[in-house]
Residue, then its C-alpha position, 0 to 999 in steps of 0.5 A: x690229080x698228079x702224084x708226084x714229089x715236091x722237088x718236081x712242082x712249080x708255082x702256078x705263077x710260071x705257067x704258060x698259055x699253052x701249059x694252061x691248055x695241058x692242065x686243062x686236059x688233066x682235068x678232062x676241061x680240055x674243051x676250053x682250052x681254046x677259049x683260054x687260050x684266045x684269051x691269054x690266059x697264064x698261070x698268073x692269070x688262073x691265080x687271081x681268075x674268079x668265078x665270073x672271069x671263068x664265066x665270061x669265057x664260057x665255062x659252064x658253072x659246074x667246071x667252073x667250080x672244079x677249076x677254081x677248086x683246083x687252081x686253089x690246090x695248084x696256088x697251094x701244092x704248085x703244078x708239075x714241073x712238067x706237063 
């Protein structure tokens, strides 16, 4: 998790394709970074994303878990202003 001050954060909504592929690796989840990508899948993307999405790219149960628990930290907090 990043420990950083509000002023430095920025909703999920404004990240990349490839910035997903940076929160990814913060997570040590950098091995879908590809799959995510091939895929298009934004920031905006990773606020609506359910479990099943995650799943139809691979993501095994687990990491999908800690992903969608973490984009719920994201959706509330916001991500950092740079990654």
């Amino acid at each position: 998790m990043y420990h950083i001050f509000n002023d430095e954060l920025r909703a999920l909504s404004t990240v990349s394709v490839a910035e997903v592929g940076q929160l990814l690796l913060s997570l040590e989840l950098g091995q879908y970074s590809s799959a995510l990508a091939a895929a298009r899948v934004s920031g905006a993307d990773l606020e609506v994303a359910c479990d099943e999405d995650l799943d139809e790219l691979n993501v095994t149960s687990v990491h999908r878990r800690r992903l969608l628990a973490q984009v719920v930290e994201w959706r509330t907090h916001g991500v950092p202003k740079r990654l």
